[in-house]
C-alpha positions as CSV (number, residue, x, y, z in Angstrom):
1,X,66.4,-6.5,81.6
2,X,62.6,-5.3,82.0
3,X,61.7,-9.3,83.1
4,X,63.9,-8.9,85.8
5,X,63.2,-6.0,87.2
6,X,59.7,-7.7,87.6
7,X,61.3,-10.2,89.4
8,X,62.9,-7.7,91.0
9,X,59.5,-5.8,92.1
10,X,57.8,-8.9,92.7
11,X,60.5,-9.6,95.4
12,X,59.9,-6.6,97.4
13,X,56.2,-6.1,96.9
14,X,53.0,-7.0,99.1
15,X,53.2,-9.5,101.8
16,X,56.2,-11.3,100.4
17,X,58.4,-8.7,101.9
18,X,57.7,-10.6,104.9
19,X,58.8,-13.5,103.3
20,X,62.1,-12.5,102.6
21,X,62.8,-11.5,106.1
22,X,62.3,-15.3,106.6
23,X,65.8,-15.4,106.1
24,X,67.6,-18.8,105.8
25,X,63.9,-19.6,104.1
26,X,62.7,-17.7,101.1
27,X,65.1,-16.6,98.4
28,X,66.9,-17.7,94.9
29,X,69.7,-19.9,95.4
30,X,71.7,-21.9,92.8
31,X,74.0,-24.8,92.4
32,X,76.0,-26.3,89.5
33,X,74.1,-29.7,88.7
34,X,75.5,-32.7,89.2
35,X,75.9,-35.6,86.8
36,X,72.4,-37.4,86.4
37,X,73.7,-40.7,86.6
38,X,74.8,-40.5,90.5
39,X,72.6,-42.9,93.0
40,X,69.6,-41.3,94.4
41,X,69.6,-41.6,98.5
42,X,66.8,-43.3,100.2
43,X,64.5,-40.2,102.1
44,X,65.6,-41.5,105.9
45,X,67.3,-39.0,107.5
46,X,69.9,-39.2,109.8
47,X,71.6,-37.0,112.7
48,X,73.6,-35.9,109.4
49,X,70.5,-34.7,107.8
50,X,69.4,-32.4,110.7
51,X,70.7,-29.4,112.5
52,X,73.2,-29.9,115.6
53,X,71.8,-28.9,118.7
54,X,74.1,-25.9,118.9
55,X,72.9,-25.2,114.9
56,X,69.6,-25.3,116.1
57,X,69.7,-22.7,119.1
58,X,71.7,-20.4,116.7
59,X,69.0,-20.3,114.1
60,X,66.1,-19.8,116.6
61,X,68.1,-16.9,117.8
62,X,68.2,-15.9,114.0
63,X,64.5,-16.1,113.5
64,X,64.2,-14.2,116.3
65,X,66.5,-11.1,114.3
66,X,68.8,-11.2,117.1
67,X,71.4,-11.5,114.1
68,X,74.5,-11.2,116.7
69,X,73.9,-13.5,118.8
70,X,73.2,-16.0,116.2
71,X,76.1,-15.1,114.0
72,X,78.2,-15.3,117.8
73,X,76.7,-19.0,118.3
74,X,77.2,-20.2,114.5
75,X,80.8,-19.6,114.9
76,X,81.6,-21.3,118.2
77,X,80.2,-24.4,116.3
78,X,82.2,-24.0,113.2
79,X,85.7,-23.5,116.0
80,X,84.3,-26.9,116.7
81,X,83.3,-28.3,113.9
82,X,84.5,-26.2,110.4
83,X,82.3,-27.8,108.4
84,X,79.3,-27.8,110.0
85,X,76.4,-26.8,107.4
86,X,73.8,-25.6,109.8
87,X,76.5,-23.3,111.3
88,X,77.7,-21.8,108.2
89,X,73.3,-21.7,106.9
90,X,73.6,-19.4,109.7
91,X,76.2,-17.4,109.8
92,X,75.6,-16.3,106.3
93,X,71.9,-15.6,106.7
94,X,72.7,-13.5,109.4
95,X,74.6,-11.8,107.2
96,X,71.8,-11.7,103.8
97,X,69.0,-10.7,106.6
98,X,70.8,-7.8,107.5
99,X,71.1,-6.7,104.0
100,X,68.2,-7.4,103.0
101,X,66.6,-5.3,106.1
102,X,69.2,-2.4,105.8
103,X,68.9,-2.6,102.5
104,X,72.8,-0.8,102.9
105,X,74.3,-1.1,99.1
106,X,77.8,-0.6,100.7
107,X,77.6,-3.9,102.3
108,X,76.3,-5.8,98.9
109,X,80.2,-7.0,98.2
110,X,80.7,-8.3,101.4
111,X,77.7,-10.3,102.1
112,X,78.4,-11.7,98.4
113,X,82.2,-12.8,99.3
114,X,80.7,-14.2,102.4
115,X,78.3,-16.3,100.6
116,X,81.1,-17.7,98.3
117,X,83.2,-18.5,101.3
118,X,80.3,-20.1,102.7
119,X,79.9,-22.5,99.3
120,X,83.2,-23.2,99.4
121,X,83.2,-24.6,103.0
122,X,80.4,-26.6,101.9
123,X,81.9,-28.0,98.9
124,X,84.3,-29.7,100.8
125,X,82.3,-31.3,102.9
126,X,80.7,-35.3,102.4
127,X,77.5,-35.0,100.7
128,X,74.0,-35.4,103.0
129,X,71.0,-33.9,102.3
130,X,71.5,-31.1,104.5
131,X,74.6,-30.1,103.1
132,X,72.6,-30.2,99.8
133,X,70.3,-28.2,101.1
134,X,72.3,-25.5,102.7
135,X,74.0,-24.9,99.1
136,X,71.2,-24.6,97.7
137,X,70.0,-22.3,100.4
138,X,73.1,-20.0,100.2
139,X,72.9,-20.0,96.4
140,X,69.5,-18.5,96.5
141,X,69.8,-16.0,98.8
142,X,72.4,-14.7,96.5
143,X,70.5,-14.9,93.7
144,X,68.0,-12.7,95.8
145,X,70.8,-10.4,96.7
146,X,71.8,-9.9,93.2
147,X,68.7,-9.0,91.7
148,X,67.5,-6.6,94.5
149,X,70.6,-4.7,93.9
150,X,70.4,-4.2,90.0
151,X,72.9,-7.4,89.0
152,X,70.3,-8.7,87.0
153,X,72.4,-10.6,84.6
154,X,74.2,-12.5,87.5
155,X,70.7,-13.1,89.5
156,X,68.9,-14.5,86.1
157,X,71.9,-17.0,85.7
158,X,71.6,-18.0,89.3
159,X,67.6,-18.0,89.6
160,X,68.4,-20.9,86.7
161,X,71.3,-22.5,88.3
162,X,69.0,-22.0,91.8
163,X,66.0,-23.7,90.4
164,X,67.8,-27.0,88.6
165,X,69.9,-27.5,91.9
166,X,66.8,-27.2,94.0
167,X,65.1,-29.9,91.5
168,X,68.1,-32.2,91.7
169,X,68.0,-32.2,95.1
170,X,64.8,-33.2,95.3
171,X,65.3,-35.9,93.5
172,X,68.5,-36.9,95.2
173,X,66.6,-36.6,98.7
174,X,63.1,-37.4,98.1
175,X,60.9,-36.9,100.7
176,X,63.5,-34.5,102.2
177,X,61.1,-31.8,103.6
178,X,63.2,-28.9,103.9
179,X,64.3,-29.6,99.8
180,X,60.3,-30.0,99.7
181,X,59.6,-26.4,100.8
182,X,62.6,-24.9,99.0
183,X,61.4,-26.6,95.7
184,X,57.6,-25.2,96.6
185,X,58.9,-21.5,96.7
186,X,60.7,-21.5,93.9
187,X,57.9,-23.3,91.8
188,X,55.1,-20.6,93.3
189,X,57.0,-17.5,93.1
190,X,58.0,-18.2,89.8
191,X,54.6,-19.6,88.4
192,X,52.6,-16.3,89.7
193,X,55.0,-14.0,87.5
194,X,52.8,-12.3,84.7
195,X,52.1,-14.0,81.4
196,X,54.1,-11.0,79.6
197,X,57.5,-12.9,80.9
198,X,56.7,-16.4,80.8
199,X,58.8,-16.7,77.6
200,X,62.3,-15.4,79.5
201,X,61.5,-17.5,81.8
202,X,61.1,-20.2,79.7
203,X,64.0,-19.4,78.1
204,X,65.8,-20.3,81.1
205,X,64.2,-23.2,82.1
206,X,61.8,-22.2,84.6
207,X,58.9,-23.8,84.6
208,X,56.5,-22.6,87.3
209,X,53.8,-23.8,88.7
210,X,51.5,-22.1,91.4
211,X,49.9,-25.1,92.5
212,X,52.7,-27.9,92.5
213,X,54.5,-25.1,94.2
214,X,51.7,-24.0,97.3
215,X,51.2,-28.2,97.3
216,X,54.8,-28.8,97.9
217,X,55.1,-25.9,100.7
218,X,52.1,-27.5,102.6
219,X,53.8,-30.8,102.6
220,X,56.4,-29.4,104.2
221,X,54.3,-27.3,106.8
222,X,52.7,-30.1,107.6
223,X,55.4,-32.4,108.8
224,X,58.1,-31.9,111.7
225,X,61.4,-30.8,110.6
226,X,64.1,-28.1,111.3
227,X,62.5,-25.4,109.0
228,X,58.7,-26.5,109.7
229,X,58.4,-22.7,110.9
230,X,59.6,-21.7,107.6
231,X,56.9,-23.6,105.6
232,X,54.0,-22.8,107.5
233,X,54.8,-19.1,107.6
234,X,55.5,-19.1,103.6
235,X,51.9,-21.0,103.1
236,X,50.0,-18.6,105.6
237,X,51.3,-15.7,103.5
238,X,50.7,-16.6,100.1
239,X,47.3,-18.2,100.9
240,X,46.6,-14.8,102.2
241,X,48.5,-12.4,99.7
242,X,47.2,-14.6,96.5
243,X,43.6,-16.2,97.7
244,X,42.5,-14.6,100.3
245,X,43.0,-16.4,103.4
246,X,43.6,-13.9,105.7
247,X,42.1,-15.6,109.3
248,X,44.6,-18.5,108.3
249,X,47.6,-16.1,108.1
250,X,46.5,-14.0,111.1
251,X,45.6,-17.1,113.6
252,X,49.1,-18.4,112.5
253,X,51.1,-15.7,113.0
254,X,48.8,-14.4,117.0
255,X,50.2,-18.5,117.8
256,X,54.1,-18.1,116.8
257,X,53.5,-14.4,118.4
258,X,52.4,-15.7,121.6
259,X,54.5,-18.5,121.6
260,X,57.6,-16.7,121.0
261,X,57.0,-12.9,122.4
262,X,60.7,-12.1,122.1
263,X,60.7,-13.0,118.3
264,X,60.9,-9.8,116.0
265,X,60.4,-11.3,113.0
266,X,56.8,-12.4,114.5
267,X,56.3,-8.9,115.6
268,X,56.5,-8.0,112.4
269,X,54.7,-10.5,110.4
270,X,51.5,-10.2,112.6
271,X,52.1,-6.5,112.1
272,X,52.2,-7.2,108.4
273,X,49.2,-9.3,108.2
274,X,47.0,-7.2,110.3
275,X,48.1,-4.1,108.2
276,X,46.7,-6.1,105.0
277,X,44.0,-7.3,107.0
278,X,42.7,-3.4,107.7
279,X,43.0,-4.1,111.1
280,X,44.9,-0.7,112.1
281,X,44.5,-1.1,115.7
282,X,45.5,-4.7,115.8
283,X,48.5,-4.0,113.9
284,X,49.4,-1.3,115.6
285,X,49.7,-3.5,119.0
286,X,51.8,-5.9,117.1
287,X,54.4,-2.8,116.7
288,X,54.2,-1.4,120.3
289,X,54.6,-4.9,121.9
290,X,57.6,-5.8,119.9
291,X,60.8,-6.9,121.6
292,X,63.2,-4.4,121.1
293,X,66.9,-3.9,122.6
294,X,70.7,-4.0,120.9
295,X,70.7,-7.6,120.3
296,X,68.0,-7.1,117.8
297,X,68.9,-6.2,114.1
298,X,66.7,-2.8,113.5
299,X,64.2,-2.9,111.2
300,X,63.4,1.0,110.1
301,X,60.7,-0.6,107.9
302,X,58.0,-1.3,110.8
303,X,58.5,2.6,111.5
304,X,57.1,3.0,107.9
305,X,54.3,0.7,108.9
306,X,53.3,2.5,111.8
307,X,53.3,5.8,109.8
308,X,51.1,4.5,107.7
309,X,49.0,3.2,110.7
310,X,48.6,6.2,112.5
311,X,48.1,7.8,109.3
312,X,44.9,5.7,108.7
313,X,43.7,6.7,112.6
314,X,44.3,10.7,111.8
315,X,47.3,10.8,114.3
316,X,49.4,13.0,112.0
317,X,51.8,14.1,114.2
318,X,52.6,10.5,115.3
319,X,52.6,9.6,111.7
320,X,55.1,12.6,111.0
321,X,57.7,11.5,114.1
322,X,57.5,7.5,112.7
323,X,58.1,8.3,108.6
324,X,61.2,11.0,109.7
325,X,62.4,8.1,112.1
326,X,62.1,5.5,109.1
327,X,63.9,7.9,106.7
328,X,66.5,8.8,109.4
329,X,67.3,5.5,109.7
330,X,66.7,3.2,106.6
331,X,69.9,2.6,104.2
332,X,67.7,1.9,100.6
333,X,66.3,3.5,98.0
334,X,63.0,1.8,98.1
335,X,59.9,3.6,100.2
336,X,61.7,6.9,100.3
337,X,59.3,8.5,97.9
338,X,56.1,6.9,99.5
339,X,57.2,7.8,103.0
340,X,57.9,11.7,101.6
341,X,54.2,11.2,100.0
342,X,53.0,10.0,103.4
343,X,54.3,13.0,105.1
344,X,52.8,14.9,102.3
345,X,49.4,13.8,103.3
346,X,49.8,13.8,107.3
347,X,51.0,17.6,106.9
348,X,48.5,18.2,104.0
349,X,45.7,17.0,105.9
350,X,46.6,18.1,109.2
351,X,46.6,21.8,107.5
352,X,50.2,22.7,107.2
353,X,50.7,23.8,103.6
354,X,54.5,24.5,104.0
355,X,55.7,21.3,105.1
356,X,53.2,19.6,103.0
357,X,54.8,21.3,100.0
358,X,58.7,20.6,101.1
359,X,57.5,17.0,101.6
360,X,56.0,16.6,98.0
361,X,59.3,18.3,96.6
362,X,61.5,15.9,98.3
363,X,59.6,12.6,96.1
364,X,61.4,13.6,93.2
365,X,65.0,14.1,95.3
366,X,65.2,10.5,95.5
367,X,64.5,7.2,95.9
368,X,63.9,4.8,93.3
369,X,60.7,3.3,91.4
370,X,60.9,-0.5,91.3
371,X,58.0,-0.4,94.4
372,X,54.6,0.0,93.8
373,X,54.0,2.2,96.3
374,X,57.1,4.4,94.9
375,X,55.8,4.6,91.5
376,X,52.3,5.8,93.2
377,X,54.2,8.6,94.9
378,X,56.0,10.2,91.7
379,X,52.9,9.9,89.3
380,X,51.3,12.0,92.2
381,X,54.2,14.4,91.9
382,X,53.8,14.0,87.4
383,X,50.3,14.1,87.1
384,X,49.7,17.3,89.4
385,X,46.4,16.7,89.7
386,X,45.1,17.9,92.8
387,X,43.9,15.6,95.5
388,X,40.6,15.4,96.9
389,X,40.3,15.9,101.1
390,X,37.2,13.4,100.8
391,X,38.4,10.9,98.7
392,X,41.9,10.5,100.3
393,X,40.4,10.4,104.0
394,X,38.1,7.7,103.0
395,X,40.9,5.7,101.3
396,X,43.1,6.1,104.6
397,X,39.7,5.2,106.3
398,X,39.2,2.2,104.4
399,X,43.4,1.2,104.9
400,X,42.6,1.0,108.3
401,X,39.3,-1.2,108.4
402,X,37.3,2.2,109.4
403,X,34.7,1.9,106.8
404,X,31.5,3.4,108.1
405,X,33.6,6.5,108.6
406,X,34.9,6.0,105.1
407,X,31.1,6.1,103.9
408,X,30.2,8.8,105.6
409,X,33.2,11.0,104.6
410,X,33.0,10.1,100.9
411,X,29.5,11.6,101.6
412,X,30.8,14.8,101.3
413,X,32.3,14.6,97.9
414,X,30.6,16.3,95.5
415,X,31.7,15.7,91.5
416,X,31.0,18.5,89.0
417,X,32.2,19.7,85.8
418,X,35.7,20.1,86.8
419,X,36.2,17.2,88.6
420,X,38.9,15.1,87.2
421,X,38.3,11.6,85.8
422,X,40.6,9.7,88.2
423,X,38.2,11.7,91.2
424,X,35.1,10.4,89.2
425,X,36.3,6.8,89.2
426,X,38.1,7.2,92.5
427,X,34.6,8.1,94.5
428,X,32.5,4.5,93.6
429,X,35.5,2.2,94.0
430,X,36.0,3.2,97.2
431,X,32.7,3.1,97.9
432,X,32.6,-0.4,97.0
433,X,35.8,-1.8,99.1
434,X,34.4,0.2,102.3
435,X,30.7,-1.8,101.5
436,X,32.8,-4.8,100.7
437,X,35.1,-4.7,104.2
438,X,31.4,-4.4,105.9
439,X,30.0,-7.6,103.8
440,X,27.7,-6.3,102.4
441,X,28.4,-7.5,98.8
442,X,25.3,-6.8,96.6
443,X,26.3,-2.8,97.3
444,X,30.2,-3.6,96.6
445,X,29.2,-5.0,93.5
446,X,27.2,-2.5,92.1
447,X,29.9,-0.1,92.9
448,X,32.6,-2.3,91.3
449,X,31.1,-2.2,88.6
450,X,29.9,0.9,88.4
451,X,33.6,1.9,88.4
452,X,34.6,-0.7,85.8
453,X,31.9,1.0,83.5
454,X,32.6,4.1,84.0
455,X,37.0,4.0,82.9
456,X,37.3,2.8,80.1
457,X,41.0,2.8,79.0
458,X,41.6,5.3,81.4
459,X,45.0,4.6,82.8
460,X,44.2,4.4,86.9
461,X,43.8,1.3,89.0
462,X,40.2,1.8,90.1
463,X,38.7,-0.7,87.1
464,X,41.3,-3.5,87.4
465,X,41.4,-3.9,91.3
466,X,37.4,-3.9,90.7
467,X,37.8,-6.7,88.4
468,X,40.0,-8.5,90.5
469,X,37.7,-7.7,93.3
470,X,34.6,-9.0,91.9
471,X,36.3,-12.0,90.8
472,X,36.9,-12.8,94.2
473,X,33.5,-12.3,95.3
474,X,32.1,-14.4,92.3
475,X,35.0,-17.1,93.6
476,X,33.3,-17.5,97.0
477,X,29.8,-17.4,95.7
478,X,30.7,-20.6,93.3
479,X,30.6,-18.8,90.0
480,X,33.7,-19.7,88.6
481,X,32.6,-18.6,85.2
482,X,31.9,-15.2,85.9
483,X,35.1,-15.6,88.5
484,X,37.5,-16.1,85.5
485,X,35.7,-13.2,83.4
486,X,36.4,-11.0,86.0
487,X,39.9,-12.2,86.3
488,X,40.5,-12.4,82.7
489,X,39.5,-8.7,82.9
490,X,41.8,-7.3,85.5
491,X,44.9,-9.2,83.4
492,X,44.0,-7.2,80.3
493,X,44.2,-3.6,81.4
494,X,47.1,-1.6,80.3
495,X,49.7,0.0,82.7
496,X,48.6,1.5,85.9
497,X,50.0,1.7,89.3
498,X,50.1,-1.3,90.7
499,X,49.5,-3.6,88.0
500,X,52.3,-6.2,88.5
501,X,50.6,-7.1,92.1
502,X,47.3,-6.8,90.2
503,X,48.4,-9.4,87.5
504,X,50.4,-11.8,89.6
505,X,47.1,-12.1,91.7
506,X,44.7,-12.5,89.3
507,X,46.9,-15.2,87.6
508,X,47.3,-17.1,90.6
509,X,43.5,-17.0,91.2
510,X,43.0,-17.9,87.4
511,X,44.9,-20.9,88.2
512,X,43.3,-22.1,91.2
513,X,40.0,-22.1,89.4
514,X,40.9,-25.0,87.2
């Protein structure tokens, strides 16, 4: 189904890949409802509503990624206690993390049969709230699983059967915060997918809501509780990812980092949200400080990252050694094309035509194109269109937050006749994110929309991320009509390369406008 493998994109793109390596936190889980006449429970909690002591040092160890250890830990408190649900929330998001990191297909069954064992420990266990919860938990981090792995048909029914056990529990266990941040998720994520699937959705009874949803997850970010980590991390990255709050995200994540330098999962998200931020060097000390050692669960994806990194600084080699170390060790099929295209530009641009051209043959080899950044690399590889040198170092410039270099090398581009259209739009957007990442906005506008005027229908992303950007600028200034123009604009272009990352965020910002 096309909607699904939306939701399916949606899951893996932007900074909400760093969500899902929140583990126990940020997924699809489902439940079969319960009758509606049962008696709702007061929102007290007691010891039974909270993790164990043990529980609790097994999932710090788990938000840390040291998987083993945590997994080790869970089940010495299950010998004791067989029931216990923060043990088995545990053991089985050791288990989904590592999936969903290794992205290995050949351990889909197995973490699927674990999950089911899991539910069925839990099903015979008294009802609390945190028992509730941890179904619910379990449930969507196998809806999660399903999609990513192409059972879209199983992961639509339980994204349903997720959301209405999520929305009973809630009203089972009101003012139960880790319920509260669960229910928040769920209603975000699924309010910010495009207008174009709203009706499958509301075929299955999900009705988002982007700002219920970011409400909900600041309630519960704002309030001790087990998974108060979870919450505050999930708000920091969609405040930045859909509206722009990047300090917040960054200030949030240098704390947790320096409060917890052995975490991995920190090393990562500050990696993450520097990276967006086009702070190359800042994220780069994010990956060279991370903890690192065999009780860790290897993430190949931060070698990725740094590629790209070092790519922006004009360390090819380095960038080279990092995207061959990724590919070497990642299980997926998602990023193989973009890290062959990144090798294709390090050697490219470094001035090695041979590997550059092996590297552009291997995009086709394999890989898939549910990414973004995928799709980007084989409509390079279709369109055989030649690349400019000075466009493509000023857009590497400009990834890395080095954007008076990025003016002065798009200085030497020079458009005639033969220059393609995508070159000729290409050249005064990125003029206008380089002016815009130095503030000064009156020349980013002009270039914006210098490069909206200038497409047309003309298939590329240049004229909806200028929309989208101008909107934002309009947005801070206070002019929220010409804010939801500009939005409204970026919405209604046709397919281009990243348009479902494109879409979701001008929706959400439409939204927060009213």
């Amino acid at each position: 189904m096309k909607v699904l493998a939306e939701v399916r994109r949606g899951l893996r793109a932007g900074a909400l890949r760093a969500a899902l390596l929140l583990l126990p936190l940020c997924a699809f889980t489902a439940q079969e409802p319960d009758s509606n006449n049962e008696q709702r429970t007061t929102n007290n909690e007691t010891a039974a509503d909270q993790l164990s002591p043990a529980a609790r040092r097994a999932y710090t160890e788990l938000l840390k990624l040291r998987t083993g250890t945590a997994q080790a830990l869970a089940r010495a408190e299950l010998r004791q206690q067989p029931g216990s649900a923060g043990a088995l929330l545990v053991a089985e998001g050791a288990g989904f993390a590592e999936l969903v990191i290794s992205q290995d297909a050949a351990r889909y069954e197995i973490i699927i049969d674990q999950q089911d064992a899991a539910l069925a420990a839990l099903d015979a266990q008294p009802r609390s709230a945190l028992r509730d919860y941890v179904r619910g938990e379990i449930r969507l981090h196998q809806a999660v699983v399903q999609v990513m792995f192409g059972h879209e048909l199983q992961g639509a029914w339980s994204l349903r059967q997720a959301y209405l056990q999520v929305q009973q529990n809630a009203r089972r266990w009101p003012g139960y915060l880790p319920t509260v941040k669960t229910l928040g998720l769920c209603e975000f994520l699924i309010g910010s997918v495009p207008e174009g699937y709203r009706w499958f959705l509301n075929l299955l009874g999900l009705p988002g809501n982007t700002e219920a949803g970011l409400q909900h997850l600041r309630t519960a970010a704002q309030r001790p509780h087990d998974f108060q980590p979870e919450a505050q991390i999930l708000v920091a990255l969609i405040r930045q990812t859909y509206y722009g709050a990047d300090e917040e995200a960054a200030t949030l994540v240098a704390r947790l980092s320096r409060e917890q330098p052995d975490n991995l999962l920190f090393s990562y998200l500050g990696m993450s949200v520097q990276k967006k931020l086009h702070h190359a060097d800042q994220a780069l000390a994010y990956y060279r400080n991370r903890p690192t050692g065999p009780t860790y669960v290897p993430v190949a994806y931060l070698h990725h990252m740094a590629a790209d990194l070092l790519l922006y600084q004009g360390q090819y080699t380095a960038s080279e050694r990092a995207n061959q170390q990724f590919l070497s060790e990642y299980r997926g099929v998602h990023y193989r094309k973009d890290a062959w295209f990144k090798l294709y530009l390090a050697y490219w641009l470094s001035g090695d035509a041979a590997q550059a051209e092996r590297s552009r043959q291997q995009i086709s080899k394999g890989g898939d194109t549910t990414v973004e950044e995928d799709r980007y690399a084989q409509r390079f590889v279709d369109d055989r269109v030649p690349l400019s040198r000075p466009l493509t170092r000023a857009r590497l410039h400009i990834d890395g937050g080095y954007y008076r270099p990025a003016l002065a090398t798009l200085d030497e581009f020079r458009a005639t006749a033969a220059t393609p259209l995508r070159d000729r739009l290409e050249e005064p957007y990125r003029r206008a994110r380089a002016y815009h990442g130095l503030q000064r906005l009156d020349s980013a506008r002009l270039y914006y929309g210098r490069c909206i005027a200038a497409s047309g229908p003309a298939p590329y992303y240049f004229a909806p991320q200028s929309a989208l950007q101008l909107g934002y600028i309009c947005q801070e200034a206070g002019q929220k009509a010409q804010a939801k123009a500009y939005f409204q604009k970026a919405l209604g272009y046709g397919k281009h390369e990243y348009k479902t990352s494109t879409d979701a965020k001008a929706k959400v910002a439409l939204a927060s406008l009213k």
